[in-house]
KOLZAKOL-381286 format. One record per residue: x, y negated, z of N, C-alpha, C, CB in turn; residue in three letters. Coordinates in steps of 0.02 Angstrom, whole numbers, plus 50000, padded with zeros to 5 digits. Glycine has a CB too. Example, Ala and Ser with C-alpha at 12.3 -4.5 7.8 and 13.67 -1.06 7.14 Angstrom:
506605028450390506155022550390506605016550390505655022450452ALA506425011250354506845005350357506454999850394507045003050286SER
# end
This chain:
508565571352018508935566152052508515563152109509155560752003UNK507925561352092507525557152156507205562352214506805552252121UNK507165573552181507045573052252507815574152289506465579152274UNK508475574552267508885576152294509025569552344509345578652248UNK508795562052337508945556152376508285557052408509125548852338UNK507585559852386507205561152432507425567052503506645563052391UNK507725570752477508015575952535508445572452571508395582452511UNK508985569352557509405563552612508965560552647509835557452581UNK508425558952628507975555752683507355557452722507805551052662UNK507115562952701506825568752741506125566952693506795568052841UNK506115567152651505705563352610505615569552547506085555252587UNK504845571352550504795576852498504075575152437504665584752548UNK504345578252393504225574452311503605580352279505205574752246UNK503195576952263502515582952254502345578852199501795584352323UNK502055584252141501635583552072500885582552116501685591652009UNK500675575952071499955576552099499655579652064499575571352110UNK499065585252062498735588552012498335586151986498525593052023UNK498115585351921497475585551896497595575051899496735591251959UNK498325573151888498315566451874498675564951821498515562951923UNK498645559951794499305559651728498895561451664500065566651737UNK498825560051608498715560251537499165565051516498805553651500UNK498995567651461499365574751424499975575151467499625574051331UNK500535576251439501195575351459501635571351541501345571651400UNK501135566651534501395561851593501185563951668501095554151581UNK501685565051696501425568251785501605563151850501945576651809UNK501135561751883501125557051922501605561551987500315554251935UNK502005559352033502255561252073502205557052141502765562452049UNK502075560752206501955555252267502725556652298501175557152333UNK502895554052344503455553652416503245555852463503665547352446UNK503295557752507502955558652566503325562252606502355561452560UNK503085557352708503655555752733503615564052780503665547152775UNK504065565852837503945570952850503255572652918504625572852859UNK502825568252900502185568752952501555565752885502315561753042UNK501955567552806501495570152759501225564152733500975575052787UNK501235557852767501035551252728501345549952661501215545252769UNK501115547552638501425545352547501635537252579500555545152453UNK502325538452548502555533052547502635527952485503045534452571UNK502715532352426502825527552356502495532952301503805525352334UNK502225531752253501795536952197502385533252150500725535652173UNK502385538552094502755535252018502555542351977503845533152019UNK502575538451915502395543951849503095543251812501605541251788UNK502835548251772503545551351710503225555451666504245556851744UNK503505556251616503165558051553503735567251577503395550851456UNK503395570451535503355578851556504075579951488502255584451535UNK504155575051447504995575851399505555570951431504925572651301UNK505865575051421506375572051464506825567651422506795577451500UNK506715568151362507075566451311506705560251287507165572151263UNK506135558251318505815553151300505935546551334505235554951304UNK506435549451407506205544151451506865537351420506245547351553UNK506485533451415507135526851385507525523751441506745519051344UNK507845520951448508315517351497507965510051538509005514851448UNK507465509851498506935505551524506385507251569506655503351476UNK506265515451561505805518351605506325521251687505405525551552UNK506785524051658507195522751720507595519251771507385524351716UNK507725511851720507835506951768507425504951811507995502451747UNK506635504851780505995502151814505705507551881505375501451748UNK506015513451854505985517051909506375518051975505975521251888UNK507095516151949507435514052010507455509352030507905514752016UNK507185502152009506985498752062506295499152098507065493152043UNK505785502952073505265504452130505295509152192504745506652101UNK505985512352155506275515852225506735512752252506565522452220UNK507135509052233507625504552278507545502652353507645498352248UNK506955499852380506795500652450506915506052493506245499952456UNK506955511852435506705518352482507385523052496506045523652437UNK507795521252426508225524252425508915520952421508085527752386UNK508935511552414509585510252400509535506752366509965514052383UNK510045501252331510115496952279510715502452245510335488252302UNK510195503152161510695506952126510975513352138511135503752124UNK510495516652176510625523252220510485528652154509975524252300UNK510215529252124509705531852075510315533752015509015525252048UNK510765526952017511195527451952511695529851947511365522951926UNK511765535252015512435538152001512135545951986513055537252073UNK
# end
């Protein structure tokens, strides 16, 4: 979902390597002249993530992508 609203905005979504604890993978933004615009992590189960980790995640993207953009 976030890189498909990253692609609406020319905005491309990269695993940082060699960051993140077991499971959990840090991910940057970055704009199309390669600057990072916003970093966020996520745990590597998808089945783990609670409704609390994704609300908190769409509002740290909300600037970038929208109010409530995330939740459809």
């Amino acid at each position: 979902m976030v890189r498909k609203h990253a692609r609406d905005r020319q905005l491309t979504v990269r695993e940082l390597p060699a960051r993140g604890k077991g499971s959990h993978r840090i991910y940057a933004l970055s704009d199309s002249a390669g600057a990072e615009v916003e970093r966020f992590g996520l745990t590597g189960h998808a089945r783990e993530l609670s409704s609390t980790v994704l609300t908190r995640l769409e509002e740290r993207l909300e600037p970038l992508f929208g109010e409530k953009r995330t939740e459809r």
